[in-house]
Backbone as a ProteinNet text record, in pm:
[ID]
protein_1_A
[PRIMARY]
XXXXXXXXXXXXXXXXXXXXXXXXXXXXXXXXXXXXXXXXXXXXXXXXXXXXXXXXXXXXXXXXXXXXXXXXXXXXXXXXXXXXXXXXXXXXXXXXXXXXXXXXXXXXXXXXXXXXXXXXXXXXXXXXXXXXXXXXXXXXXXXXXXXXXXXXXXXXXXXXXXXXXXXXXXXXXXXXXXXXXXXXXXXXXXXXXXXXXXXXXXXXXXXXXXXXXXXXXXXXXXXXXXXXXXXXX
[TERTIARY]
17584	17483.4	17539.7	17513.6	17549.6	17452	17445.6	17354.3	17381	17251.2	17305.9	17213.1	17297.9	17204.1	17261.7	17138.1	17233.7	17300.9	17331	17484.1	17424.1	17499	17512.8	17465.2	17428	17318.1	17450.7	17486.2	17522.2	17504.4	17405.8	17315.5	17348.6	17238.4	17220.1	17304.9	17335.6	17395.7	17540.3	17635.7	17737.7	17765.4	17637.1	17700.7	17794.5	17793.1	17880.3	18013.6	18073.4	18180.2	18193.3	18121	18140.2	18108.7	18064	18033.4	18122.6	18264.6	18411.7	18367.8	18365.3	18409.4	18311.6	18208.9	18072	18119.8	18138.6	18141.8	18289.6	18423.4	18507.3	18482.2	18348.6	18344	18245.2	18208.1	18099.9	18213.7	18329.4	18409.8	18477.4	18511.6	18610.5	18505.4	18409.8	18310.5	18321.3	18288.7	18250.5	18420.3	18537.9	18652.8	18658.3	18621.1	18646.9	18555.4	18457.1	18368.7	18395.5	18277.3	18263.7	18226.7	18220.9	18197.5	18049.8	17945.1	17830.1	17790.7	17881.7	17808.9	17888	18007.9	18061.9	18003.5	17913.4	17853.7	17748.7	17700	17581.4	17627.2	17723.2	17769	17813.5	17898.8	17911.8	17809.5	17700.4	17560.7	17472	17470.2	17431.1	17544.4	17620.4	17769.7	17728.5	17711.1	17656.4	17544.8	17382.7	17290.6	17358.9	17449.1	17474.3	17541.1	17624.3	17741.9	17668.6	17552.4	17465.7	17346.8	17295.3	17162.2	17102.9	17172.3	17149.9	17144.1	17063.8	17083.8	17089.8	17238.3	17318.5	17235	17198.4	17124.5	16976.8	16910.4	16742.7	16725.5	16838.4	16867.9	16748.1	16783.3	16676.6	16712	16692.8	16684.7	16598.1	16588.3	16460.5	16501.3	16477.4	16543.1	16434.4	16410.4	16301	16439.3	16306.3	16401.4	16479.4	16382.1	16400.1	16552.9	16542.9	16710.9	16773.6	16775.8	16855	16929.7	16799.2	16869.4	16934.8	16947.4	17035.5	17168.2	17182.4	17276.4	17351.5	17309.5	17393.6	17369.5	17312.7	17362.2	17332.4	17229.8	17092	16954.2	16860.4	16765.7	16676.5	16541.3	16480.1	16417.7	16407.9	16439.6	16554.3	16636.1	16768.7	16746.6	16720.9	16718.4	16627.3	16498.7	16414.6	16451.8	16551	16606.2	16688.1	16772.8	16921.4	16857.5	16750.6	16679	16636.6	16534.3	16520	16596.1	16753.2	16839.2	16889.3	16862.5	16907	16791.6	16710.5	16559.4	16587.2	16620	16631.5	16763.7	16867.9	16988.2	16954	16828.4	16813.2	16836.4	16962	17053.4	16970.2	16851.5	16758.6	16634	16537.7	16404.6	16342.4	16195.6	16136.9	16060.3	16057.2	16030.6	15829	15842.4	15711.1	15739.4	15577.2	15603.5	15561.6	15612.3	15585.3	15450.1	15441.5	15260.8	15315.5	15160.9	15165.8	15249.3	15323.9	15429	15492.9	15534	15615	15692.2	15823.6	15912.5	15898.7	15924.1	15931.8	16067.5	16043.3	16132.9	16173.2	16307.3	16408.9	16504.7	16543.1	16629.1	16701.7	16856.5	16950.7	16924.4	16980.5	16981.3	17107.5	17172.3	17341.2	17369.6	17268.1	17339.6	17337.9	17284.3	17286.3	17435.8	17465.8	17533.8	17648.2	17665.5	17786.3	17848.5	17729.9	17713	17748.4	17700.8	17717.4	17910.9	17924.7	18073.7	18202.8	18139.8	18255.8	18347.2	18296	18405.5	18507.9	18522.8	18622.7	18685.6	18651.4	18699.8	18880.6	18934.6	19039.2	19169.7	19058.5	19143.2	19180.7	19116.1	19113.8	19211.6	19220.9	19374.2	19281.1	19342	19293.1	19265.1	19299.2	19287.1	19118.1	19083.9	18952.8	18866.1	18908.7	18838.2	18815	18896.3	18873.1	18758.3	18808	18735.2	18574.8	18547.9	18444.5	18355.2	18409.5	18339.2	18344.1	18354.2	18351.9	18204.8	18205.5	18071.7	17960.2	18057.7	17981.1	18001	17945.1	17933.9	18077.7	18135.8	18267.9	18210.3	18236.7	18202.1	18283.2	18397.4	18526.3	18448.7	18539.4	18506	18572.8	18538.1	18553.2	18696.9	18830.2	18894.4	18960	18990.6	18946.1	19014.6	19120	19165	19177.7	19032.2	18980	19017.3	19032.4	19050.9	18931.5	18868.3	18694.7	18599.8	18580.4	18533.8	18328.7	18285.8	18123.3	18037.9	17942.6	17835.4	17773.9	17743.6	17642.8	17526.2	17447.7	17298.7	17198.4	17083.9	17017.8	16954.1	16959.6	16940.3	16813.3	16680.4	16583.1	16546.4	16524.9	16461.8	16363.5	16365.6	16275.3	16107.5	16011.4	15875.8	15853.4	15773.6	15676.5	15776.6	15705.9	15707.4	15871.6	15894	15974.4	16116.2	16138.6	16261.8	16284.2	16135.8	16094	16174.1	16093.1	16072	16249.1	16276.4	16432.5	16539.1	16495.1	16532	16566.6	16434.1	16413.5	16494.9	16528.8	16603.8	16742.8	16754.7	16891.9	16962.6	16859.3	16893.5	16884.9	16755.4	16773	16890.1	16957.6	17100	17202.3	17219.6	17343.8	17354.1	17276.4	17253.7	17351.3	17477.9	17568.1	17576.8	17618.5	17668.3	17532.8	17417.7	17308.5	17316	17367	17347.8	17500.2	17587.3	17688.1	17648.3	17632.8	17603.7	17510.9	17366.6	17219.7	17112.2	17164.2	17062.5	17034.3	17141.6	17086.3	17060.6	17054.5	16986.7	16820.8	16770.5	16656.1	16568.1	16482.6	16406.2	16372.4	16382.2	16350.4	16275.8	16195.7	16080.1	16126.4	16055.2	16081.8	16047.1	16156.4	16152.7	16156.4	16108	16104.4	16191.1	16162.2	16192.3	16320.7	16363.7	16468.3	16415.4	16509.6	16490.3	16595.8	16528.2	16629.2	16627.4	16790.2	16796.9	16928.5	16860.2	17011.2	17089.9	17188.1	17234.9	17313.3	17392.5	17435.8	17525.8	17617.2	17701.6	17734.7	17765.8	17855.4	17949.4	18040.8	18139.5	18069	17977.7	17890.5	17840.6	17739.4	17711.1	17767.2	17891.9	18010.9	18070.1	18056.8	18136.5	18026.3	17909.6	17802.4	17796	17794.4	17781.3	17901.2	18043.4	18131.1	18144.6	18105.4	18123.6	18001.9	17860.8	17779.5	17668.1	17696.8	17581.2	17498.2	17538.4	17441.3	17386.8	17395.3	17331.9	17230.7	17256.8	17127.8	17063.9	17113.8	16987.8	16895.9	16955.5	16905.6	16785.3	16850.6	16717.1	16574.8	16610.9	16553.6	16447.5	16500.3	16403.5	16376.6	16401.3	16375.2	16187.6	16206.3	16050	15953.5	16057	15935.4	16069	16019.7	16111.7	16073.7	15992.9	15977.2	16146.1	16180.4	16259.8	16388.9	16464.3	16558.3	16725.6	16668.9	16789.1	16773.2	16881.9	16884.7	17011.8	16911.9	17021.4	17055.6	17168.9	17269.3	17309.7	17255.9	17318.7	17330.5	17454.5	17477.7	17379.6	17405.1	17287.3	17361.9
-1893	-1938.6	-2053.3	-2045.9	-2173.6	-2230.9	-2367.2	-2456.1	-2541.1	-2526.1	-2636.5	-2777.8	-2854.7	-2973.5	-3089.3	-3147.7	-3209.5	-3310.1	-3304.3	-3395	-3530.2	-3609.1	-3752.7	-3766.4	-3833.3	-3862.4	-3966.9	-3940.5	-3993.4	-4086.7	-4140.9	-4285	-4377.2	-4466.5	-4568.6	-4747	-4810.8	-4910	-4896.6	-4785.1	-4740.3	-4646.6	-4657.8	-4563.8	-4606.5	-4772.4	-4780.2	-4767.2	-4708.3	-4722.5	-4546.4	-4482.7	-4358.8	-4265.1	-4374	-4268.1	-4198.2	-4289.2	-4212.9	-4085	-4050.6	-3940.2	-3846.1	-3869.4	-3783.2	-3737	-3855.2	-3792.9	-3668.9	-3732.3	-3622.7	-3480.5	-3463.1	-3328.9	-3267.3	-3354.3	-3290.1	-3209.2	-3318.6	-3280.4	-3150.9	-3171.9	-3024	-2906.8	-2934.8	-2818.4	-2736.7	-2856.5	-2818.1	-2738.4	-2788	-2762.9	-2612.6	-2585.6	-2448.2	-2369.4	-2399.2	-2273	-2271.9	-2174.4	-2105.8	-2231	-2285.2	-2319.6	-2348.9	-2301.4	-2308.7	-2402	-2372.6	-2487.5	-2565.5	-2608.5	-2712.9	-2802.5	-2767.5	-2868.6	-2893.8	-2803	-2886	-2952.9	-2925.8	-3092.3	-3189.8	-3202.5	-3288.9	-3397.1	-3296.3	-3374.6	-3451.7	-3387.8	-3478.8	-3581.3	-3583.2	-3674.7	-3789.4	-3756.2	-3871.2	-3900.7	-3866.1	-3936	-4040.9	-3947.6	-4069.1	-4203.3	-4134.1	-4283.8	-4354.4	-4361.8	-4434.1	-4476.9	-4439.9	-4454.5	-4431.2	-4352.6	-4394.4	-4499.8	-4524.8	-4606.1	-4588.7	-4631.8	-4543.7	-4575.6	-4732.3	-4774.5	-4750.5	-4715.3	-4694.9	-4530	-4491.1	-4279.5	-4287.8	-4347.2	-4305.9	-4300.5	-4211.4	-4177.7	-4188.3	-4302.7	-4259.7	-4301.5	-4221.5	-4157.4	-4073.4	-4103.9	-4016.6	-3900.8	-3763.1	-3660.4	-3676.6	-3773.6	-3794.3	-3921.6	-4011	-4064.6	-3941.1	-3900.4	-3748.9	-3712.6	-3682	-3582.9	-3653.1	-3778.6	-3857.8	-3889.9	-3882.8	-3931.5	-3781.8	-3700.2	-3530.8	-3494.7	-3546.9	-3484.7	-3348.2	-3346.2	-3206.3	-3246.4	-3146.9	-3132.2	-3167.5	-3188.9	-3218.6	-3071.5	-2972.8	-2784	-2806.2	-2838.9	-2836.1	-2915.1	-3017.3	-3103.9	-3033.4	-3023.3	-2941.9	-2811.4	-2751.1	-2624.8	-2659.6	-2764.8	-2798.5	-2898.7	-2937.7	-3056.5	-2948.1	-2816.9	-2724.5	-2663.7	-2637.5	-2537.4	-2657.9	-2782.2	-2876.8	-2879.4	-2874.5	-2879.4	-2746.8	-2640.4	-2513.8	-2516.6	-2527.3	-2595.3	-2671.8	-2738.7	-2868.6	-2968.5	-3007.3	-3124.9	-3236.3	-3173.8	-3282.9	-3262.6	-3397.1	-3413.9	-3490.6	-3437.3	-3498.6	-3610.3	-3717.6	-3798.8	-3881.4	-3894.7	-3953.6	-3901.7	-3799.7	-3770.8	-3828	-3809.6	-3925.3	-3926.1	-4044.4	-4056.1	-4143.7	-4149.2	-4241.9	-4354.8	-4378.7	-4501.4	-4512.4	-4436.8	-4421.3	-4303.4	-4317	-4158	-4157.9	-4015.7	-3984.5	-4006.3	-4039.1	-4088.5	-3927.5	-3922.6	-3829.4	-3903	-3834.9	-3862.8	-3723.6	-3800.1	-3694.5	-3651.6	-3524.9	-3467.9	-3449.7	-3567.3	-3571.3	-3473.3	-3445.9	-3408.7	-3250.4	-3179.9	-3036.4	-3048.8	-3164.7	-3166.6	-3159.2	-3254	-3221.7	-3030.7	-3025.3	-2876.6	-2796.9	-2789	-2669	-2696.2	-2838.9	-2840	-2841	-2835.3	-2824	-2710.1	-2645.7	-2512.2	-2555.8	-2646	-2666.8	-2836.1	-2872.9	-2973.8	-2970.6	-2908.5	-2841.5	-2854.2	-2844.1	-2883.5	-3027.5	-3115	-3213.9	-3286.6	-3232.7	-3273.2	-3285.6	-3265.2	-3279.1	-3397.3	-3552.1	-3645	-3684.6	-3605.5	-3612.1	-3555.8	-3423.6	-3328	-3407.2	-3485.5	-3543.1	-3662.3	-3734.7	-3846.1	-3814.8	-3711	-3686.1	-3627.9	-3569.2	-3483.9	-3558.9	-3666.2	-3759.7	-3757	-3791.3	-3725.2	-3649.4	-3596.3	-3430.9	-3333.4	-3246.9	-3163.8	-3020.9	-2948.6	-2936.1	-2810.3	-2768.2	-2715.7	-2673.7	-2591.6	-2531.9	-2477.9	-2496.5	-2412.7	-2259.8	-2205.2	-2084.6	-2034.4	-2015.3	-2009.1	-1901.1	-1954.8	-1860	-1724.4	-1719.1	-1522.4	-1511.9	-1563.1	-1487.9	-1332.6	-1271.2	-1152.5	-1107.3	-1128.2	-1116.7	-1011.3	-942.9	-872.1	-882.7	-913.5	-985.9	-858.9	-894.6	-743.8	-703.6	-661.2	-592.4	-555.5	-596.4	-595.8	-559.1	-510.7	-463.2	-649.9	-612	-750.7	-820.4	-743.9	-791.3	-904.9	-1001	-1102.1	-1090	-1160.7	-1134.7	-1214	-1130.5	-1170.6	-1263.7	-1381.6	-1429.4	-1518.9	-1614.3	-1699.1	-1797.7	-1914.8	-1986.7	-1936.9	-1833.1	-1790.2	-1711.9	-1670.9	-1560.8	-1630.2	-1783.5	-1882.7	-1908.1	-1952.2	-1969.1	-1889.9	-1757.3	-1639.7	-1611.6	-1642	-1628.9	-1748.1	-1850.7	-2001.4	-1924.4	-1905	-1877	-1790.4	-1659.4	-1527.3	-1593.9	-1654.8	-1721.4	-1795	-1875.2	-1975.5	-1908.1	-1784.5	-1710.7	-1563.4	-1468.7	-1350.8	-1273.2	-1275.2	-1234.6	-1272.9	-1395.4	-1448.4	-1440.5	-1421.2	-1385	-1238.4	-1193.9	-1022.6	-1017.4	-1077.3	-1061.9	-1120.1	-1217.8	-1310.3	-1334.9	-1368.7	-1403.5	-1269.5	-1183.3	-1060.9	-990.9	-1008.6	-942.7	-1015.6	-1142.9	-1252	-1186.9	-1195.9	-1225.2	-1285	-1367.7	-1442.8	-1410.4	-1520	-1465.6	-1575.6	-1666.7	-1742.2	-1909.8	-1975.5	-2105.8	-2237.2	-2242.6	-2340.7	-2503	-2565.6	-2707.5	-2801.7	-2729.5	-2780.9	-2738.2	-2579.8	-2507.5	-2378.5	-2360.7	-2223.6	-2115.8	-1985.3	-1914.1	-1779.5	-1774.8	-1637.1	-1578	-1418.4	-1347.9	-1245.6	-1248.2	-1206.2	-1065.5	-988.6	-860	-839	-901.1	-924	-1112.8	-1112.9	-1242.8	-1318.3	-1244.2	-1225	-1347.2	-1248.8	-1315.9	-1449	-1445.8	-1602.8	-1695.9	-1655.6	-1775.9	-1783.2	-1706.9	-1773	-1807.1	-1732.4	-1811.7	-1983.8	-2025.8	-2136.1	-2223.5	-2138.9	-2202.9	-2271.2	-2160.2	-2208.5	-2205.2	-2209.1	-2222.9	-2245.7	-2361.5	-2401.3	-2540.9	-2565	-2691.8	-2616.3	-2510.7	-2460.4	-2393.6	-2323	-2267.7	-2375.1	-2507.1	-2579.3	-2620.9	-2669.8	-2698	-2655	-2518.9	-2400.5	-2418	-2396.1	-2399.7	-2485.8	-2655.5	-2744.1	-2757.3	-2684.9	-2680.4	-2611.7	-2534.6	-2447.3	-2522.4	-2574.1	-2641.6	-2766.7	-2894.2	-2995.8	-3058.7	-3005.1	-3045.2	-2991.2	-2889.1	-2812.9	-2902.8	-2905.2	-3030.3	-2941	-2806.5	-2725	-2581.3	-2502	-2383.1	-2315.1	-2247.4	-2151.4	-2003.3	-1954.9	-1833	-1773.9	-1673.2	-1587.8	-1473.2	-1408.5	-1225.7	-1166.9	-1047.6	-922.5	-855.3
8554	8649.8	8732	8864.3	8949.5	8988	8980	9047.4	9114.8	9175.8	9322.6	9301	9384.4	9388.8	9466.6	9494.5	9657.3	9654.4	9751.6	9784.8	9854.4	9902.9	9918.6	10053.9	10140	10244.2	10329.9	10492.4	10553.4	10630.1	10599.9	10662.5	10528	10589.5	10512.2	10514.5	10409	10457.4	10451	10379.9	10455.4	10569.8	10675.5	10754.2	10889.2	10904.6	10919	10945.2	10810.9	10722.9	10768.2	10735.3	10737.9	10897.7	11003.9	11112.4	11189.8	11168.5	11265.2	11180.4	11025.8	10969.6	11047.1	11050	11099.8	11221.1	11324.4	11458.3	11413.3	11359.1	11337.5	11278	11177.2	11158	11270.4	11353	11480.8	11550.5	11591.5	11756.4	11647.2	11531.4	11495.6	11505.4	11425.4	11446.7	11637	11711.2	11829.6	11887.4	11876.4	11911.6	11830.2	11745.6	11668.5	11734.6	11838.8	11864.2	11992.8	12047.9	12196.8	12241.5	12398.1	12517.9	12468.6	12459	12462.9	12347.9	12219.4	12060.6	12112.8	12248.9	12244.8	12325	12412.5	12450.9	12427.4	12354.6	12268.6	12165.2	12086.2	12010.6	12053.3	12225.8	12304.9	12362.4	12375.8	12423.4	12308.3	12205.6	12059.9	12032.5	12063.3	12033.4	12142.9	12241.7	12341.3	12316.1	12243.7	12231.5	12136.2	11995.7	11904.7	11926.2	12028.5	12049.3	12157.6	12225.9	12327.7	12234.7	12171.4	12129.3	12014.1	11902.8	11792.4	11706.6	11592.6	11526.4	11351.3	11366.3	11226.3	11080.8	11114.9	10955.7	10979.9	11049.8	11049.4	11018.8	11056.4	11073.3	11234.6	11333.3	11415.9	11531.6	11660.6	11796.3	11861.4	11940.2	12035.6	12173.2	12251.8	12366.2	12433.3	12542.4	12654.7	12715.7	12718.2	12777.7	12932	13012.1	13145.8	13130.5	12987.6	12999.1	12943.8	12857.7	12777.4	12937.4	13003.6	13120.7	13202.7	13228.6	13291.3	13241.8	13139.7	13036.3	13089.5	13019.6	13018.7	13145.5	13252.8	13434.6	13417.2	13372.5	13353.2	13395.9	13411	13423.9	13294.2	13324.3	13203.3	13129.8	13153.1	13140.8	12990.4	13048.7	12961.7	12887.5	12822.8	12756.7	12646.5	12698.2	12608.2	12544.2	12626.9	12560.4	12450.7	12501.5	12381.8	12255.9	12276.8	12180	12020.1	12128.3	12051.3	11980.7	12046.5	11954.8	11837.2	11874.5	11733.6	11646.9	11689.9	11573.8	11494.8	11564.6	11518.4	11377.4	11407.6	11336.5	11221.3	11210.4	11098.2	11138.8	11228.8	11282.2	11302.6	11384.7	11450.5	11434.5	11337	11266.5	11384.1	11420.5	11438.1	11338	11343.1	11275.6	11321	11492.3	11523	11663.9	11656.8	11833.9	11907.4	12007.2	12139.4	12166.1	12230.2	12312.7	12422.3	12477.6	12613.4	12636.9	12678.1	12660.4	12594.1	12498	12391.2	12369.6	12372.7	12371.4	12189.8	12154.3	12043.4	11954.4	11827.6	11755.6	11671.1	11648.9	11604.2	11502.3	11410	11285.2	11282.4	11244.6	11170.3	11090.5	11033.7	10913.3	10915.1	10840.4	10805.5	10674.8	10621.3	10485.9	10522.3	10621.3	10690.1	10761.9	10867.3	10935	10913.8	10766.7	10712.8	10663.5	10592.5	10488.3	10641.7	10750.1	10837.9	10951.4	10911.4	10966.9	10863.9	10744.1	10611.7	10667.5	10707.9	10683.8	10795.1	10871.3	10965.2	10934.4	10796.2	10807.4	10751.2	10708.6	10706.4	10852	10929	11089.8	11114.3	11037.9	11036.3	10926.8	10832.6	10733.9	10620.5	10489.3	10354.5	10332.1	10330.2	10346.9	10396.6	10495.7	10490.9	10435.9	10390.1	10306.8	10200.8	10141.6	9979.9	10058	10106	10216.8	10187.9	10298.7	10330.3	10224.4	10111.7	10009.9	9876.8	9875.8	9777.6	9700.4	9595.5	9552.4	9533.9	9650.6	9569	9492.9	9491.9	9409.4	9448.4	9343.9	9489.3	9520.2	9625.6	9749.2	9857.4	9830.2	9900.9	10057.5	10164	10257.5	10294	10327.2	10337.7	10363.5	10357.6	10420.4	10570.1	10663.7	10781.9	10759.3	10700.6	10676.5	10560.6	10523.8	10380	10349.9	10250.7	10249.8	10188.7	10157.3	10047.2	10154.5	10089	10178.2	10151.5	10235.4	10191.4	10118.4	10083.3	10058.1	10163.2	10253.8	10364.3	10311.2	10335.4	10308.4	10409.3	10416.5	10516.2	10596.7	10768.4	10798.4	10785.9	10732.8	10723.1	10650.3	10634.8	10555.3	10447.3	10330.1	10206.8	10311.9	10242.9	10307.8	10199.3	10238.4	10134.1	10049.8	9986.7	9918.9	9956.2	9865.2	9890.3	9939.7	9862.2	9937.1	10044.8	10056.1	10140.1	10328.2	10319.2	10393.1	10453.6	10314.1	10279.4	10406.9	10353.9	10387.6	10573.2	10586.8	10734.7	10810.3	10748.7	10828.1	10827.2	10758.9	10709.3	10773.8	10846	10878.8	11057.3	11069.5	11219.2	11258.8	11139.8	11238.1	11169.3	11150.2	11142.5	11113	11178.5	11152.1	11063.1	11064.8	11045.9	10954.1	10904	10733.2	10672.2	10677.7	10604.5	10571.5	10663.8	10619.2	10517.5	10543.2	10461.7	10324.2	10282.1	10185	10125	10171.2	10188	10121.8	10255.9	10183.9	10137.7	10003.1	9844.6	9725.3	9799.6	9681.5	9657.8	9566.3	9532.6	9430.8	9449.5	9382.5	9223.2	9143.7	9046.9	8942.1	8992.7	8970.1	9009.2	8993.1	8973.5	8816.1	8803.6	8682	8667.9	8649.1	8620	8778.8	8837.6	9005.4	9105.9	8989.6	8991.3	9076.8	9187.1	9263.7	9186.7	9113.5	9086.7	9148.3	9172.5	9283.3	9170.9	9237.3	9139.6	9270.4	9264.4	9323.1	9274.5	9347	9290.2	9154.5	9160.8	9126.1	9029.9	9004.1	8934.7	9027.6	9092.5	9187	9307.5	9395.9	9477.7	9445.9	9340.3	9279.4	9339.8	9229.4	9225.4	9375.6	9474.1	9563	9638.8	9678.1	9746.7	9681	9578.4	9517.7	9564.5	9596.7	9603.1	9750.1	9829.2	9948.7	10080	9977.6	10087.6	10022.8	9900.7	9801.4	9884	10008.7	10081.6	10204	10240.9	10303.2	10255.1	10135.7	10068.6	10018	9958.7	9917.7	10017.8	10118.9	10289.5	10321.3	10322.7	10379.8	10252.6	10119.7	9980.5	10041.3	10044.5	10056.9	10220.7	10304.7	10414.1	10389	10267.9	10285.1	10195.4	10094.4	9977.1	9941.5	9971.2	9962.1	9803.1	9776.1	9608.9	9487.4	9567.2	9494.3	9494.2	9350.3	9346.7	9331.7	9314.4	9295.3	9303	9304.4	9325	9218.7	9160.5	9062.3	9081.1	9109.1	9165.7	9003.4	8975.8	8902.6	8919.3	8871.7	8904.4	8797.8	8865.8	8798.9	8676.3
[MASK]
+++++++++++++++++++++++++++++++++++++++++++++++++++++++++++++++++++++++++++++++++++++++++++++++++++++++++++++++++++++++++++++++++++++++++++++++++++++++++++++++++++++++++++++++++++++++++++++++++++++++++++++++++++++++++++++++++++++++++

């Protein structure tokens, strides 16, 4: 059986200390993809380095500066704000009112979990760096030879994982149908999510290399839940 359980929080009173590392797994993330995730991590990279504030975890920023800042429209802003809410990346925390723009918080401990797999580009040195107390958590390697399970792409209905299910399948269609969608539920215990998966095989490498994304999503539906347990069939 694998269990998950979460990892270490990138704020706080070392964040400081730790934000070069952050912004570095943003720009590799963004440098490893298409044109389009690169400037939307470019444009979150500029709210942070203008206007964040690293020890409160907080953003507050009107869309009409957003759109000045990024030399966009305020259309765009609302579109790209959304695809980060969508992501996890970016919490609303307090929405805006009359005279008051709305306050936003990171979700570093997603941010990290969804740029691991490219921290590798960045040299081992940070890999140990950055993954220090956690739980270990390999990233994927890019000419893996593993060939995934294919699963039908539909999402489980209903209940916590059901929920789970659907986040999971929305910010990556593809590695959910590979990985994701032949997990299924198999009750909850003492604040434990348990999923079984096909195989043993699977488990262990879902656990190995994409055990903070499934907890993510887990407590993304029911934040009571303190862990998630992966066993084969």
């Amino acid at each position: 059986m694998q269990v998950i359980r979460p990892g270490t929080s990138a704020v706080g009173r070392d964040a400081a200390v730790r934000k070069y590392d952050a912004l570095s797994a943003l720009m590799a993330f963004a440098l490893a993809g298409d044109p389009n995730r690169q400037r939307l991590v470019l444009r979150l990279m500029a709210l942070i380095t203008t206007r964040y504030n690293w020890q409160r975890n907080e953003l507050a920023m009107g869309q009409r500066e957003i759109a000045r800042l990024w030399c966009v429209d305020e259309r765009t802003v609302k579109r790209d704000m959304a695809r980060l809410r969508t992501l996890g990346w970016v919490q609303l925390r307090r929405q805006g009112t009359r005279g008051r723009v709305a306050q936003l918080a990171l979700d570093w401990a997603r941010i990290m979990a969804d740029t691991r797999p490219v921290w590798d580009n960045i040299g081992p040195d940070f890999v140990a760096r950055a993954g220090a107390g956690e739980a270990p958590e390999a990233a994927a390697p890019a000419d893996s030879t593993v060939v995934p399970f294919r699963r039908p792409d539909a999402a489980p209905e209903g209940g916590v994982w059901g929920a789970a299910a659907a986040r999971l399948r929305a910010e990556d269609a593809a590695l959910f149908s590979a990985w994701f969608a032949g997990l299924a539920e198999a009750g909850l215990r003492e604040g434990c999510l348990h999923l079984v998966a096909p195989t043993r095989f699977q488990a262990s490498y879902i656990h190995t290399h994409f055990a903070h994304r499934l907890l993510i999503a887990v407590q993304a539906a029911d934040p009571s839940i303190r862990g998630v347990a992966v066993e084969g069939a």
